[in-house]
KOLLUM-126214 format. One line per field, with one value per residue: residue in one letter; residue number from 1; x, y, z of N, C-alpha, C, CB in turn. Coordinates in Angstrom, 1 decimal. Glycine has a CB too. Layout:
N
aa	[A_...] .
i	[NUM_...] .
n.X	[X_...] .
n.Y	[Y_...] .
n.Z	[Z_...] .
ca.X	[X_...] .
ca.Y	[Y_...] .
ca.Z	[Z_...] .
c.X	[X_...] .
c.Y	[Y_...] .
c.Z	[Z_...] .
cb.X	[X_...] .
cb.Y	[Y_...] .
cb.Z	[Z_...] .
REM end
This chain:
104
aa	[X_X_X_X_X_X_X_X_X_X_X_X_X_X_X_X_X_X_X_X_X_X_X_X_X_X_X_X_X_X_X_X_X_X_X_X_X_X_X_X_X_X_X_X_X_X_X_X_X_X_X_X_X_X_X_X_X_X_X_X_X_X_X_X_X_X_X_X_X_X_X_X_X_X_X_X_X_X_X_X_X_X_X_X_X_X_X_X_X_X_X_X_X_X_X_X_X_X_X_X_X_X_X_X] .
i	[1_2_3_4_5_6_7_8_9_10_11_12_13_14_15_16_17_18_19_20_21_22_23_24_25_26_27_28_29_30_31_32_33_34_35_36_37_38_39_40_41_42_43_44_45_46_47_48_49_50_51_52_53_54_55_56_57_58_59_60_61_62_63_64_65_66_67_68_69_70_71_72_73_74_75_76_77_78_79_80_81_82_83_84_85_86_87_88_89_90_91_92_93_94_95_96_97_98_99_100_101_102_103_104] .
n.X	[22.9_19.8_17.5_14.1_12.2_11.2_8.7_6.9_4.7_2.8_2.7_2.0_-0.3_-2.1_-1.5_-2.9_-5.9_-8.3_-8.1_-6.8_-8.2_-11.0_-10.0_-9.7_-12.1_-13.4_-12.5_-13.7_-16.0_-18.3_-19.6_-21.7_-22.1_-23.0_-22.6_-19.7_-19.7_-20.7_-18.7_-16.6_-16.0_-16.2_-15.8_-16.7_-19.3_-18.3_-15.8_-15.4_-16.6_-15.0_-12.5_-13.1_-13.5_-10.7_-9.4_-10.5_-9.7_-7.0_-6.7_-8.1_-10.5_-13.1_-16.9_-19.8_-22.8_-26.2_-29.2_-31.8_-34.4_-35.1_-31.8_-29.0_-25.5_-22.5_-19.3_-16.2_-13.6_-10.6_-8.8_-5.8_-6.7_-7.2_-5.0_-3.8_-4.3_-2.6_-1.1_-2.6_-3.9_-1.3_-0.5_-3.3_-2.5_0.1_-1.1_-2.7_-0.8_1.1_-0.9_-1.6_0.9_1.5_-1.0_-0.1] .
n.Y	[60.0_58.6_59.5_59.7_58.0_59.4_58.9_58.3_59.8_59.2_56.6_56.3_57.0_55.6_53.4_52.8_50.2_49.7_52.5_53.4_51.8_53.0_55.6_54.8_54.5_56.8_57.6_58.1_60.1_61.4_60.3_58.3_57.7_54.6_53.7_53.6_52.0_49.7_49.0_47.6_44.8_43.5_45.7_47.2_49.3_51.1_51.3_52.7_54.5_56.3_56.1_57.8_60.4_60.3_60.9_63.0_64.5_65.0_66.1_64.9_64.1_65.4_66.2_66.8_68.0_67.8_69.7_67.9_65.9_62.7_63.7_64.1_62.5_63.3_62.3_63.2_63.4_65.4_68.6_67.4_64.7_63.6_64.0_61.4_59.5_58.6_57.5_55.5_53.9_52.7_51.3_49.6_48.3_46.9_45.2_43.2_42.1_40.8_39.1_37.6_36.5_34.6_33.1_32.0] .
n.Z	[-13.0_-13.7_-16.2_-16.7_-18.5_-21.9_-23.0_-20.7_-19.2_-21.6_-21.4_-18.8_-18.4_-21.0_-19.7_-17.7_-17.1_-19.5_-20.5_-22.8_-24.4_-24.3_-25.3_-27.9_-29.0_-28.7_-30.7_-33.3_-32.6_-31.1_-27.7_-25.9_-23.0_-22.1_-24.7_-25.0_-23.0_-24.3_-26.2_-25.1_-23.8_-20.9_-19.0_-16.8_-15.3_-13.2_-12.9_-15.5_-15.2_-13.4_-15.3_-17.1_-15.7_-14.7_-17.3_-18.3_-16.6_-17.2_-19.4_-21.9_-22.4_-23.0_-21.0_-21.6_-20.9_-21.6_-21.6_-21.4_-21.7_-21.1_-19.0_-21.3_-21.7_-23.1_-24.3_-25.1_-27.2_-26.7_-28.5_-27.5_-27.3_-29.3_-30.9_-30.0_-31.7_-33.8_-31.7_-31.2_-33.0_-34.5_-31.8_-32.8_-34.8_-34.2_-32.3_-34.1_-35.5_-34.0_-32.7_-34.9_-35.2_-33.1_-33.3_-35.8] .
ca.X	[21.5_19.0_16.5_12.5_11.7_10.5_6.9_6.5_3.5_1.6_2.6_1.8_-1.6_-2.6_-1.2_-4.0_-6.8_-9.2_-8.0_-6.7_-10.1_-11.9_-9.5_-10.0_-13.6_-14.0_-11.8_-14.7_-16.4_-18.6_-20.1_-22.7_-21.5_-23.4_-22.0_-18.5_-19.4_-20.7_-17.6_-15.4_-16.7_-15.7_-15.5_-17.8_-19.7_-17.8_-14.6_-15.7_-16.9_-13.1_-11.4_-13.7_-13.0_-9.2_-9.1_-11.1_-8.8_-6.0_-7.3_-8.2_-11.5_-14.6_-17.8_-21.0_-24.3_-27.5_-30.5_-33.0_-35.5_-33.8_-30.4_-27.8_-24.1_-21.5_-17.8_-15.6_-11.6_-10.5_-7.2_-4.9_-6.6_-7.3_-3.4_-3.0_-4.6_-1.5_-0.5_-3.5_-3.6_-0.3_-0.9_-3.7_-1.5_1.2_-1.7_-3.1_0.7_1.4_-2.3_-1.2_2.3_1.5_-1.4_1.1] .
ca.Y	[60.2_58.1_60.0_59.1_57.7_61.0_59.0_57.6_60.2_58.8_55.1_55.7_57.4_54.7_51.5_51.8_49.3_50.3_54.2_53.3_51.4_54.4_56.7_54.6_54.2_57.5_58.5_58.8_61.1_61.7_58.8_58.4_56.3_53.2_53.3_52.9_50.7_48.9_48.4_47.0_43.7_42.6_47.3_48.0_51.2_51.6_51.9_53.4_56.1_56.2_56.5_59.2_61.1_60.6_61.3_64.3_65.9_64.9_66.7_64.2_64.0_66.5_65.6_67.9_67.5_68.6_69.7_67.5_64.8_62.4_64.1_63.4_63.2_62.4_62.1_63.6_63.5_67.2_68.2_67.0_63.8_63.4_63.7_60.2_58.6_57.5_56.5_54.0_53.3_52.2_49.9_48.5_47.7_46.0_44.1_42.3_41.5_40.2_38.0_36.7_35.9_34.1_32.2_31.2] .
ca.Z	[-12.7_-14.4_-16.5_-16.9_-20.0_-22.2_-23.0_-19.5_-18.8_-22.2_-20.8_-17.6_-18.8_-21.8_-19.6_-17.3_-17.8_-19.9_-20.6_-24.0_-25.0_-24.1_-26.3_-29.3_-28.9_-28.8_-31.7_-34.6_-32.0_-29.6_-27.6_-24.2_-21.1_-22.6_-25.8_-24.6_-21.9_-24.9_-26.9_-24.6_-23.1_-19.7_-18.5_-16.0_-15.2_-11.9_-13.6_-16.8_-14.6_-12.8_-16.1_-17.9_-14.5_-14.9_-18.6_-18.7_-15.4_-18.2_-20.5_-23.1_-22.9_-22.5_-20.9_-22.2_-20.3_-22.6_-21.1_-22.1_-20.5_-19.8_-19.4_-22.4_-21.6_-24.0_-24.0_-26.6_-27.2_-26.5_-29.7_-27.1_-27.3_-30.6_-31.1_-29.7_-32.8_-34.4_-31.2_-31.0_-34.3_-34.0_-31.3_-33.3_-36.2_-33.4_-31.8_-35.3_-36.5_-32.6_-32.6_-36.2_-35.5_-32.0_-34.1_-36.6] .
c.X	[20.7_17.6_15.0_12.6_11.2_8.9_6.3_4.9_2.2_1.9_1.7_-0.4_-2.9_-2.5_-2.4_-5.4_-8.1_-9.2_-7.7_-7.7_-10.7_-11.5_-10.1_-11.3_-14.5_-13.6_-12.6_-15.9_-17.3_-19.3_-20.7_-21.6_-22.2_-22.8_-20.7_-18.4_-19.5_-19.6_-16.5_-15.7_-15.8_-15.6_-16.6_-17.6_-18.5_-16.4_-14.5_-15.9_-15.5_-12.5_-11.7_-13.0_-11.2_-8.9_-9.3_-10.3_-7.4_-6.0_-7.9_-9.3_-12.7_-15.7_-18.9_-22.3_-25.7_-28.6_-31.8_-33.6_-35.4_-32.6_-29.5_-26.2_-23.5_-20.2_-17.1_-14.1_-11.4_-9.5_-6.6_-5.3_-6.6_-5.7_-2.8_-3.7_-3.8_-1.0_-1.5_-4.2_-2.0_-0.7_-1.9_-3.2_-0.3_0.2_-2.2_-1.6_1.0_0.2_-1.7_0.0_2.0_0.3_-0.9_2.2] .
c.Y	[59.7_59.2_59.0_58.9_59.0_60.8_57.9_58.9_59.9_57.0_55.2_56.3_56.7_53.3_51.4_51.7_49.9_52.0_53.7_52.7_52.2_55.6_56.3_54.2_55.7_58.5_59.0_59.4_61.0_60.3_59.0_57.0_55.2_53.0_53.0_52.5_49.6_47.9_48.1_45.9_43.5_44.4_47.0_49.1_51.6_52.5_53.1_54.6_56.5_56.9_57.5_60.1_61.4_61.6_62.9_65.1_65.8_66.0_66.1_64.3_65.2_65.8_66.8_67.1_68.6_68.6_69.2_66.5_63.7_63.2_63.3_63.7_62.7_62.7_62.6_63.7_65.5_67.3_67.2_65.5_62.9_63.1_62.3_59.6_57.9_56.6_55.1_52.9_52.2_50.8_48.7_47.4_46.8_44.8_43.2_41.5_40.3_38.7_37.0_36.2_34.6_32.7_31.4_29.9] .
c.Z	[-13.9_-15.0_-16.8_-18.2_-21.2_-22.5_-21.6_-18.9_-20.5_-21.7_-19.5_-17.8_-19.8_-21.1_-18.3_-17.7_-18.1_-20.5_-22.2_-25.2_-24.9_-25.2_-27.6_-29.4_-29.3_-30.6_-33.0_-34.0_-31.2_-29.0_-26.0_-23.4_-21.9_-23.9_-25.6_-23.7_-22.9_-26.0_-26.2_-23.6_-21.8_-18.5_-17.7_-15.4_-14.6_-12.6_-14.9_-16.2_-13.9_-13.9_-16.5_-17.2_-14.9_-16.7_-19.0_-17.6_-16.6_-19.7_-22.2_-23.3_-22.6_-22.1_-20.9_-21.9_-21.3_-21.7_-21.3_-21.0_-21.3_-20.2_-20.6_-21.8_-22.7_-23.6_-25.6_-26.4_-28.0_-28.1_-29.1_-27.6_-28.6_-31.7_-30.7_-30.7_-33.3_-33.2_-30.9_-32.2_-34.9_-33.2_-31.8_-34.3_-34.7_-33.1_-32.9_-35.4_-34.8_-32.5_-33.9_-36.1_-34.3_-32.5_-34.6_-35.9] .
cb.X	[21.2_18.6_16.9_11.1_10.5_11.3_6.2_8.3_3.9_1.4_4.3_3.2_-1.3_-1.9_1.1_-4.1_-7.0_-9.8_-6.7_-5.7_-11.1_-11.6_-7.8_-9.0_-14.0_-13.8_-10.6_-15.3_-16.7_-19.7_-18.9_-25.4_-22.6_-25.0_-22.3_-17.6_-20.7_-21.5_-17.2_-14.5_-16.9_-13.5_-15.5_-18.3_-21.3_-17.2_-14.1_-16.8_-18.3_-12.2_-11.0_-15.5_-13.4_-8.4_-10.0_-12.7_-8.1_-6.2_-6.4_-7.8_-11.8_-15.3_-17.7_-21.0_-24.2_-28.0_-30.6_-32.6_-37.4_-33.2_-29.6_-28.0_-23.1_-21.5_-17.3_-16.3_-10.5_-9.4_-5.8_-4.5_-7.3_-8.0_-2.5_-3.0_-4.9_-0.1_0.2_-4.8_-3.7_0.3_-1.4_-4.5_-0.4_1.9_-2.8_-3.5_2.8_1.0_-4.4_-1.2_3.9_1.1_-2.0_2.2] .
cb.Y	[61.6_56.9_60.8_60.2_56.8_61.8_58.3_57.5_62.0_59.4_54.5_56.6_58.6_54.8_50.7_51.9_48.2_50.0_55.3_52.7_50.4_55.1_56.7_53.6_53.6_58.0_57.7_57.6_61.9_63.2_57.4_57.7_56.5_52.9_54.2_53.3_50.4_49.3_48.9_48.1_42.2_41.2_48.7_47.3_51.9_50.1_50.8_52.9_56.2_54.4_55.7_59.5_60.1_58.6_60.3_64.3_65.0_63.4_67.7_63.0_62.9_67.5_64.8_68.2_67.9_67.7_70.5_66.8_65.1_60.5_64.2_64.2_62.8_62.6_60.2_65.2_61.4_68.0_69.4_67.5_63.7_64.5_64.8_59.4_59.0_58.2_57.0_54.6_54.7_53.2_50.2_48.7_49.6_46.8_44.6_43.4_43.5_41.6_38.9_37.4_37.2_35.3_32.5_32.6] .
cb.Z	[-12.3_-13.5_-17.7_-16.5_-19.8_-23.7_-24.8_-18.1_-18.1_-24.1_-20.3_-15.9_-19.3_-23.0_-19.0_-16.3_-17.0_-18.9_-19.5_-23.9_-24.4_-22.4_-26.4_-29.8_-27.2_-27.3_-32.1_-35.7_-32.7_-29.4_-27.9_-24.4_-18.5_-22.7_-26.7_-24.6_-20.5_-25.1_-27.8_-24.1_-24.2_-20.1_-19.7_-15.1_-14.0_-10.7_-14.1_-17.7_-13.3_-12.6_-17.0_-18.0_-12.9_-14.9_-19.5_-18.6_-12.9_-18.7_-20.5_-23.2_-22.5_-23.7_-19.8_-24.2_-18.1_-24.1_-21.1_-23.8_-20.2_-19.6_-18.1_-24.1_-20.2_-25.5_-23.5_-27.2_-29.0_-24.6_-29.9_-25.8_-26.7_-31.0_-30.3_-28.3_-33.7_-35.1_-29.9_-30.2_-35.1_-33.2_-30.3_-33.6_-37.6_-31.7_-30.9_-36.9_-37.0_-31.2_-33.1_-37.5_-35.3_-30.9_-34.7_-37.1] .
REM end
């Protein structure tokens, strides 16, 4: 009998599109729906609103609504989420060495 991979639920939770740009966007703290729609070119709302949704039933992220005029929301990476740093830190360090070698 074939076992599951042991990090197939942070694969299967970072490989889809756009969830891992959202992690690391959020990682120096809190941030509104337009601000990480804004750093990640080609994301739209639709989705962006999809993933927050997923992330935050995951428990990675929090969403905190302020009472003010106009409403404020932001997004924030809960511990748990904050514990994937190295793993996205990581990846960024793979993706530079990967862009530079493929340049080369």
């Amino acid at each position: 009998m074939t076992q599951a991979c042991p990090g197939a639920a942070c694969f299967e939770l970072l490989g889809k599109k756009w969830s891992a740009y959202i992690v690391w966007s959020l990682l120096d703290g809190p941030r509104r729906f337009t601000e990480i729609l804004g750093t990640a070119p080609g994301l739209r709302d639709r989705v962006l609103s999809h993933r927050l949704k997923e992330l935050e039933a995951a428990g990675i992220l929090t969403r905190s609504r302020y009472a003010e005029a106009p409403p404020r929301v932001e997004y924030e990476l809960t511990d748990v989420g904050r514990e994937l740093r190295p793993v996205i830190e990581s990846m960024e360090r793979w993706g530079r060495r990967w862009a530079s070698a493929v340049r080369d």
